[in-house]
N, C-alpha and C positions, 0 to 999 in steps of 0.2 A: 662154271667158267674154268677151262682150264690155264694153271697157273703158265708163267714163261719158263724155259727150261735153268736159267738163271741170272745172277745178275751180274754184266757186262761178261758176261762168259767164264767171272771167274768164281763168284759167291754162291753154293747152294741154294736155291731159291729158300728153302726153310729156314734157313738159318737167316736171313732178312724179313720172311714173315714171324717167326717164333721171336725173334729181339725187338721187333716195331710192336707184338702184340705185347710183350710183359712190359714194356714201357709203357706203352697204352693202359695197363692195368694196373704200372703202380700208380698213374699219375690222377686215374678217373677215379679210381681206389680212395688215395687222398683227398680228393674235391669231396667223392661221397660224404665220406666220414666226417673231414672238417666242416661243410656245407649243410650237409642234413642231420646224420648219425648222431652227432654229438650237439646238437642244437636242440634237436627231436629230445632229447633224454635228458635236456633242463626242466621238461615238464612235472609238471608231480605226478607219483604213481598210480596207474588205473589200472584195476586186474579185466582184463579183456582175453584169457583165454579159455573159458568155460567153453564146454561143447564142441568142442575140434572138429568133429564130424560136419555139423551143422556149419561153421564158420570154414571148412572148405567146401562145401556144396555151394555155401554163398560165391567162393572163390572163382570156383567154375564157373556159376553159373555171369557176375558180373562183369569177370576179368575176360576169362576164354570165352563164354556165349557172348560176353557183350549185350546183354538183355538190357539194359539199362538206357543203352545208346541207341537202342532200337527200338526201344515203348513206344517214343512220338515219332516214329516213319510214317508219313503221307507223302501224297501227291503235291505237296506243297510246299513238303521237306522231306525232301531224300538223305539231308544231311548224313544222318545215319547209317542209310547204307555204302556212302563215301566211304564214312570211318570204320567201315566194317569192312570192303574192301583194301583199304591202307593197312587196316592191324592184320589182318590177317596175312596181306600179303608179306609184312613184318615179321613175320611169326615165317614163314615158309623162307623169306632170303636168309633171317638168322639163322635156322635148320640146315642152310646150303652152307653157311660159311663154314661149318663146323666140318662138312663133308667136303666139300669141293676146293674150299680156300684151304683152309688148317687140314686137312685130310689129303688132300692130294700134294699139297706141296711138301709134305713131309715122306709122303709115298705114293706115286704116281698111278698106282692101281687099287688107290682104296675104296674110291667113291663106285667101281664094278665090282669089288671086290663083295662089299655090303650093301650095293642093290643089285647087283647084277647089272650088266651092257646093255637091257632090256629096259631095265627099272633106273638105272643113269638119264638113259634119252629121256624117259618119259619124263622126270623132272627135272632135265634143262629146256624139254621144251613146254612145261608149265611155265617154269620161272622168265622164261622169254615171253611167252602169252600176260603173264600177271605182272611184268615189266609196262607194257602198253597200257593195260589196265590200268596199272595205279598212273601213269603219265597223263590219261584222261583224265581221272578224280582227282588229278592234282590242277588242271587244268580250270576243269570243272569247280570248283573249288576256290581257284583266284577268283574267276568271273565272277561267285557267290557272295565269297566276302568281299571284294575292293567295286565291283559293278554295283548288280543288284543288291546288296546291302540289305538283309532283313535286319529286322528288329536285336534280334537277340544277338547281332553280332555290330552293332550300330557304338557299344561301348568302348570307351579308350582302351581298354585292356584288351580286347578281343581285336584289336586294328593297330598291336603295337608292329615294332622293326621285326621281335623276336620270330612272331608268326611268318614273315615272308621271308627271313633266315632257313626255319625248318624246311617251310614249304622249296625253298631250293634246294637245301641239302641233300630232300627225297628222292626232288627231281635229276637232280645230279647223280646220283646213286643209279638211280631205272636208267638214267641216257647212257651213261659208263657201261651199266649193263648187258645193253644193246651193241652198243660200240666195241666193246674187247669181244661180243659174239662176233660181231661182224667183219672185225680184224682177223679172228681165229681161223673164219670160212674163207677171207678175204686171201688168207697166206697157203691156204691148202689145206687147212687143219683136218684129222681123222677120229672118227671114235662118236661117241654118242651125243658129246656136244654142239658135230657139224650138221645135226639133222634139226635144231631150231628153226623156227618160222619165220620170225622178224627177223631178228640179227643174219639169217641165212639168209635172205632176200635182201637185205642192208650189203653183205659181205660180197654179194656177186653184182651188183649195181655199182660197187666201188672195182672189182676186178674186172665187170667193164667197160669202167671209167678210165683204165691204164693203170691203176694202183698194184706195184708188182711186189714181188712175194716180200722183200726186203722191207719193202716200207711198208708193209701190212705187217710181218712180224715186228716192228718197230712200234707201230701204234698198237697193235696188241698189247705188247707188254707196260707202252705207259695207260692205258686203258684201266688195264688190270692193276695197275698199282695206283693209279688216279681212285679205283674203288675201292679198294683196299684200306688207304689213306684217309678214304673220307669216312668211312667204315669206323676205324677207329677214333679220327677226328669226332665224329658223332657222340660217342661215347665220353671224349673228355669234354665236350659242351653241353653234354644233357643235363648236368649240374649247377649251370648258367640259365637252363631255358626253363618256358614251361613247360616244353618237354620231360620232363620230374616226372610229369604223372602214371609216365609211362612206367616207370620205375617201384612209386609211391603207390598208384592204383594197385597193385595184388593182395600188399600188406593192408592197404587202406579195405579194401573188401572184406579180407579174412580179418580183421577188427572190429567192424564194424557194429556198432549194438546192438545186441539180439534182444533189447529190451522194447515195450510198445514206444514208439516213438512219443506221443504224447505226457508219458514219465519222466519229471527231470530226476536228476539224482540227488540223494540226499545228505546233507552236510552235517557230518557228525559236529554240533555246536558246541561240544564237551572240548572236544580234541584241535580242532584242527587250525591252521594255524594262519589262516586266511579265507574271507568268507567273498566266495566268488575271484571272481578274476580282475586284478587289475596290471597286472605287471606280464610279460607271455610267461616268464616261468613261474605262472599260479596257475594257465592253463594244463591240463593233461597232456602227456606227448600225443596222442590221439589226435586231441584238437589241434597241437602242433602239427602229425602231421597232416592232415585235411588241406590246411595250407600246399606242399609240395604236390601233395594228389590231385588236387583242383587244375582242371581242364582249360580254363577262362575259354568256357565255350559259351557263356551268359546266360543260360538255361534256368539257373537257378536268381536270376535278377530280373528276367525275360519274364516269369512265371510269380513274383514278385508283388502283392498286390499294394504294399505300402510303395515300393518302387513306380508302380504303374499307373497309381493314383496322383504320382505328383511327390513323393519325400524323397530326401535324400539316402534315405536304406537302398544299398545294395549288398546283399550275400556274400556276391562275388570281389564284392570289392574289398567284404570284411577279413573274408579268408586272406585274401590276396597279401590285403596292407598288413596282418600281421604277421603273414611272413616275413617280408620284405623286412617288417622291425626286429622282429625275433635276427636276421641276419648282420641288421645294425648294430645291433646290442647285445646279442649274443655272446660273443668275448666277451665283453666284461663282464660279464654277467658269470659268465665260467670264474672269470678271476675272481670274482668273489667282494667285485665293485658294482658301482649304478650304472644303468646306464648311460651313456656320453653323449647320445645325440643330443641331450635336453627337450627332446619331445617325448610326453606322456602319451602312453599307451590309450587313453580315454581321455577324448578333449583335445587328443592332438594328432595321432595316427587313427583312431577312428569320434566320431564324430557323437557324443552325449545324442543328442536330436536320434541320430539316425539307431542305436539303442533303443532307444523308446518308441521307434516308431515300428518297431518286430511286435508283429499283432501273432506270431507264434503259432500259425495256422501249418509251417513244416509245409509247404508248397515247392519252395527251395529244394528240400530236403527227398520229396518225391522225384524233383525233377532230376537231380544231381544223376550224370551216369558215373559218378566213380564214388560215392557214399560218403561224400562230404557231410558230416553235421553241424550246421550250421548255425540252428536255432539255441544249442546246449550252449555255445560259445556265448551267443549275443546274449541269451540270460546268466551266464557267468559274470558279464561285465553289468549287467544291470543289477545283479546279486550283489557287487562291489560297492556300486557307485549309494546303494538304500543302504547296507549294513555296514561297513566303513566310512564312507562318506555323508551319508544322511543328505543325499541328493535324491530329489525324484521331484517330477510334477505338482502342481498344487495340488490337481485333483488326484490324484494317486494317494495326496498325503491324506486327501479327506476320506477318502473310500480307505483304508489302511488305520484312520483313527475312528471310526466308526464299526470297523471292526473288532480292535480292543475294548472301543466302550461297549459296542449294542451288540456284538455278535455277529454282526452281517453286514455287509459292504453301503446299503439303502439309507444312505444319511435321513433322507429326509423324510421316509416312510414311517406314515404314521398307524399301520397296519398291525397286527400281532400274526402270528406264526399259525393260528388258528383260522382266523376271521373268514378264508374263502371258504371253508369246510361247514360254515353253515345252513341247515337244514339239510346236509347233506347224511347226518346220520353214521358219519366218520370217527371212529373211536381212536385214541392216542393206545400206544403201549403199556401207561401206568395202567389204562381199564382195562388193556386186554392183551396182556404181556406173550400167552401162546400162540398166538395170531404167525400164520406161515409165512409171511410176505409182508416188509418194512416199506411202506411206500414213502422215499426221500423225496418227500417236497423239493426243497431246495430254498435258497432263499430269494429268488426272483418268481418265481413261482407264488410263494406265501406272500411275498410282500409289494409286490409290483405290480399295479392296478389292471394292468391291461394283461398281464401275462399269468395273471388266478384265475384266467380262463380255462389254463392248462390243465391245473391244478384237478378243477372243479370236472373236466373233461376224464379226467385220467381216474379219478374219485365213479366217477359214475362207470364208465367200462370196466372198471372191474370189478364192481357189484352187479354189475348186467352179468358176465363170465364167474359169478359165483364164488371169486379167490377170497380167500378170505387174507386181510391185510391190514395193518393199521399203521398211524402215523408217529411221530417222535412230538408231535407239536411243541409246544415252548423248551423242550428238553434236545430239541435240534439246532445246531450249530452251523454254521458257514461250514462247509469242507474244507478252506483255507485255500482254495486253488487260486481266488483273486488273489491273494500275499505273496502266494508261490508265485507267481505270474509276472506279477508287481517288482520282486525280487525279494520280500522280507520271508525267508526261508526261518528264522524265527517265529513270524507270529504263524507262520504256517504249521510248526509243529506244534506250537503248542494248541490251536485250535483244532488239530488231529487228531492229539491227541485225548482233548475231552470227548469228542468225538467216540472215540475208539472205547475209552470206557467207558462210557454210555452204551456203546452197543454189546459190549461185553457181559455187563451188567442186566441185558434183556435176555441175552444168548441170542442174539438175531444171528439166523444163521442164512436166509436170504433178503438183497436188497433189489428194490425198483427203481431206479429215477428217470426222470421225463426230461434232467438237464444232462445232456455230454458232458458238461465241465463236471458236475458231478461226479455222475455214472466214471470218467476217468479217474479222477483223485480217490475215491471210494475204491476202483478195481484195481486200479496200477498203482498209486503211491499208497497208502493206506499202507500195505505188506511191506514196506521200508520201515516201518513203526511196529511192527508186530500186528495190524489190522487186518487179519484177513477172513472174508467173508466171499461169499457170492452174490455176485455182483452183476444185474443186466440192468439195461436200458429198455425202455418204454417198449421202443419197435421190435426187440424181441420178444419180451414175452406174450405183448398183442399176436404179432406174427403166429406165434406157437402157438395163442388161445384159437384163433381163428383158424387154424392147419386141424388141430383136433376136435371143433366142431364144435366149442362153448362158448365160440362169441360166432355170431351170427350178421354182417353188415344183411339187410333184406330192404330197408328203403332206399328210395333214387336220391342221387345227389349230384345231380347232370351239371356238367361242367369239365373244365380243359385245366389242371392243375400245373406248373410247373415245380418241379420240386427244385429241393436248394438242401446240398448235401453242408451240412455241419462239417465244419473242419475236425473235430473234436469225435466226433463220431464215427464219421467216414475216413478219412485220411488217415489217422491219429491210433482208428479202434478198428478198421478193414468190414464196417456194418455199412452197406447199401444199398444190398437185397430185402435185407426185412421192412426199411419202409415204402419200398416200392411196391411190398408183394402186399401190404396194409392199402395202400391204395389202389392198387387193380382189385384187389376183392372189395372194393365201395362201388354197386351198381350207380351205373353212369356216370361215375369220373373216368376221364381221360389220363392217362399222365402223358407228361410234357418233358423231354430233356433239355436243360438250359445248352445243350451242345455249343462250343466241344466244353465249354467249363461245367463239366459234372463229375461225376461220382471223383474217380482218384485225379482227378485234374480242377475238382470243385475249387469255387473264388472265395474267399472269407466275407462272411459279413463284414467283419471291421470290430467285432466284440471281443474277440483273443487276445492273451496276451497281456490281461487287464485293463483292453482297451473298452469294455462297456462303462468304464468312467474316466479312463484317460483319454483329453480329448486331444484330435489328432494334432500335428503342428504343421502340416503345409496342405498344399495343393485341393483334389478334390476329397468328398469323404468318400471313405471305401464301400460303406453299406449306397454310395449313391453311383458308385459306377456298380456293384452288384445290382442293384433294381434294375439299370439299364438291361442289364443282359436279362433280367425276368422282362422287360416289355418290351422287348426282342423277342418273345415267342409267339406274342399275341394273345395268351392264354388269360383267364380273366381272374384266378388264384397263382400265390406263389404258395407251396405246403411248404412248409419246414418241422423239423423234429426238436428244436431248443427254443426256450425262452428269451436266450441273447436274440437269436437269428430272427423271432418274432417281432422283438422290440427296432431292431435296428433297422428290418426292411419295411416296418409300417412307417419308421420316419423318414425313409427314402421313397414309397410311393407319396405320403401326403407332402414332400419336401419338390417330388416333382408334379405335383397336383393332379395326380390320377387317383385320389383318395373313393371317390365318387364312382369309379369305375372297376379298380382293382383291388383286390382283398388282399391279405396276409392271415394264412390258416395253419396253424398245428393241425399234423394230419389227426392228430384224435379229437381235437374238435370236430373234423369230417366226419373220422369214423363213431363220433357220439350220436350224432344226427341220424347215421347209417342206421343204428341198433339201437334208435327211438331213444338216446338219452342225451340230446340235445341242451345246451345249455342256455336259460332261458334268465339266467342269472345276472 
């Protein structure tokens, strides 16, 4: 756009863009800083800069490819590609203002100067093209959200004032655009900017309308400074809207944890001076800022299975409101007083119920396009509310004291650690300490009647495959992931830590387990303690016997299987290959995709989280809208790879009376059957 030549004939046109723009940037400056900058930095400190390399790859690939916004594009939502044309078109008007506004008004021959009168047209007449464009996707867009109304933008935060604020500022911006083009052609203008498409066809429909050159250079110039104005206007409201994220998302990427997601972190209980979060300045500035960066585009409440089942958990709502507090409270908080609103952070800005009802399955967290994490927050606050407060559910408290006394979450199992392994000819590590392969029972596994199938399944394939392996029997512990879960990050370490010397004390130097929740605490937290071992899960090392030809599937086992990806496993651990490729190699099973909710888009049973003994508080239960989607396939097995996911969707078929009809199978149950070592048990 070219500038006017000045203002009322007598002010150098630069010198009224250069003093609107340093105004403009002490004023956006100060908002940032008071608003976010120094809010952000009441957190307590988290060192998030390891690996620079790696945390701008992520940068790029989130912020600039946008990968994140575009995972879920179908035909059914383009959303995505909306916001891919918007940001990008973003990204190309900012590049222009720095050349053609700021550039040219300070020197009239800059913008040919550094593209050349060849390389000028061509991107005034892009930016004229990608004007139109984004006016349809803006268009598009109202219809989307205020018409058709899907789901995930059906929530109060996503249908606030703020949103149709933006959405007109943009559009005001692209019509201004248009307009100061069409003036410039309108007045006679020369040079590479009168060769535009739109605005050149706009500019000559107004000059043969009678619009003469007088009042074409008159609306020109207020054209040009109507965008201009708003240009900058933009900028000191970004820190009012949820437009933030535009700001917050780069930093938010390039921080983002490079640890497995299913890892929480660990609370030095020596030191530290608050155990979880209850106040915002006990969260991390990280988690602060998640808040600013969040999109309220509902993706992560949309995707939400405690949300969708019926609770009051939303993600978005959690991030949201503790912004909003952290802004209340803030100040004082700096001064070095309490908060003043008198609403508590927990119990008043979010909601105790909806805490508990984060079944910690990180579905949110997959969906988020800008690397909100979600879940580390809400178990901060449930970390708070068990170790200073000594709040939690009844059943929490029982699964939680059952663990101190017995060892293992199973109040009422009257099993020992041994008993499935009977006749099975299964040696412990006191007989057989050199043994290459620890095979972690687990404690639902050993002690949970219907789920020592696993056990008993997993025991026989790998005496079929020749590994030689043995168990921990009475000398194995809970992994502490229900307490971590739960919130008591106390009784978590110390039942880690028996743990750990125990396995120390063997020298295990490889582990097996058949449970996710395990196989996670054992691979990913364990090394917070000093435990570090090797660590896989069932479906890989099956995988791998079966690839190198020592486990053999050779009998039929005809049938249509649905699988049902573990959150813990899949999501959590990026395993989904290996138990699919266990089940295509069992002649005559089918597999079955629960689509579209599979692999990285998988539903939760409802057992995360420590919800295999916290029972839910509202609506439907989540293992019974997941069944649904298994008898939506028609398939007559659902396979799964955990003991949780086993337990939860057998009481969801017998709960919807297709007990009779449809199964729930650990695929190594399958695959026992397969390699003749069926459990007869």
């Amino acid at each position: 756009m070219v500038p006017p030549d000045s203002i009322f004939g007598v002010v150098p046109i630069w010198v009224g863009v250069y003093v609107a723009l340093a105004a403009t940037l002490g004023v956006s400056g100060a908002l940032f800083y008071t608003r976010v900058v120094r809010l952000v930095l009441l957190g307590r400190w988290e060192a998030r800069f390891d690996r620079p390399l790696r945390r701008f790859v992520n940068f790029l690939l989130v912020f600039v490819g946008q990968r994140k916004v575009v995972q879920r594009v179908s035909l059914r939502d383009l959303a995505g590609i909306g916001h891919v044309l918007i940001f990008f078109g973003f990204l190309s008007f900012l590049l222009s203002y720095v050349i053609f506004i700021f550039g040219d008004s300070a020197w009239g021959a800059f913008s040919q100067t550094l593209l050349t009168e060849a390389g000028a047209r061509a991107y005034a007449m892009y930016l004229d093209i990608v004007s139109l464009v984004i006016l349809s996707a803006l268009v598009w867009a109202v219809v989307r959200r205020w018409l058709v109304k899907p789901h995930r933008l059906s929530f109060d935060l996503t249908r606030s004032k703020d949103a149709i604020v933006i959405v007109s500022l943009i559009g005001a911006l692209m019509l201004s655009t248009l307009m100061t083009e069409a003036f410039y052609v309108a007045k006679g203008g020369e040079g590479p900017e009168s060769s535009v498409i739109v605005g050149g066809a706009l500019g000559r429909l107004f000059s043969d309308a009678g619009l003469g050159i007088d009042g074409a250079n008159l609306l020109h110039g207020l054209f040009w400074w109507a965008h201009l104005l708003l240009i900058l206007g933009f900028a000191v409201y970004i820190p009012f809207s949820k437009h933030m994220h535009m700001v917050a998302t780069p930093f938010n990427a390039f921080f983002r944890s490079l640890k497995p997601t299913g890892a929480m972190e660990a609370i030095d209980l020596e030191t530290a001076e608050h155990f979880g979060a209850g106040s915002v300045e006990q969260f991390s500035w990280k988690q602060l800022l998640d808040g600013y960066a969040c999109a309220v585009c509902g993706r992560c409440t949309d995707s939400c299975p405690a949300n969708i089942s019926g609770k009051i958990l939303s993600p978005m709502h959690v991030v949201e409101d503790i912004k909003d507090h952290l802004l209340e409270v803030g100040d004082d908080i700096r001064a070095g007083g309490e908060a003043s609103d008198g609403k508590p952070l927990i119990g008043g800005v979010v909601a105790e119920e909806a805490i508990w009802d984060c079944v910690s399955c990180g579905a949110c967290m997959e969906e988020c396009p800008v690397e909100v994490e979600h879940v580390p927050t809400i178990m901060d606050m449930r970390r708070h509310l068990v170790l200073e407060e000594s709040k939690m559910p009844e059943s929490a408290m029982d699964a939680l004291l059952s663990m101190e006394q017995r060892g293992h979450p199973w109040r009422g199992s009257e099993f020992s650690r041994t008993q499935w392994a009977e006749g099975l000819g299964v040696k412990t590590l006191s007989e057989h300490p050199e043994a290459e392969v620890l095979f972690w029972v687990g404690c639902t596994s050993a002690l949970e009647a219907k789920s020592q199938r696993i056990a008993r399944s997993m025991a026989r394939v790998l005496k079929r495959a020749g590994v030689d392996f043995a168990i921990l029997g009475e000398e194995e512990r809970c992994t502490g992931d229900p307490a971590r879960r739960m919130g008591n990050e106390y009784l978590f370490q110390i039942m880690a830590q028996q743990n750990i010397e125990t396995l120390n004390r063997y020298q295990v130097k490889k582990v097996v387990a058949t449970c996710p929740h395990c196989f996670n605490t054992l691979r990913n937290e364990y090394p917070q303690l000093g435990g570090s071992f090797e660590v896989v899960h069932y479906s890989q090392m099956v995988d791998e016997l079966i690839r190198e030809g020592r486990l053999r599937p050779v009998n039929q086992v005809v049938g249509d299987v649905a699988y049902h990806d573990s959150c813990f496993l899949g999501r959590h651990n990026g395993i989904y290959d290996e138990p699919r490729r266990i089940a295509k190699a069992i002649p005559g099973l089918k597999l079955v995709e629960m689509e579209p909710r599979c692999r990285e888009r998988g539903f939760c049973c409802g057992a995360g989280g420590g919800h295999m003994w916290i029972e839910e508080s509202r609506g439907t239960r989540i293992n019974h809208v997941r069944t649904d989607h298994f008898l939506e396939t028609g398939a007559e097995t659902v396979g799964v790879s955990c003991p949780f996911c086993l337990q939860m969707l057998e009481e969801g078929v017998e709960a919807k009376g297709e007990a009779s009809e449809k199964k729930v199978k650990d695929l190594l149950e399958i695959l026992a059957e397969s390699v003749g070592e069926g459990d007869n048990g």
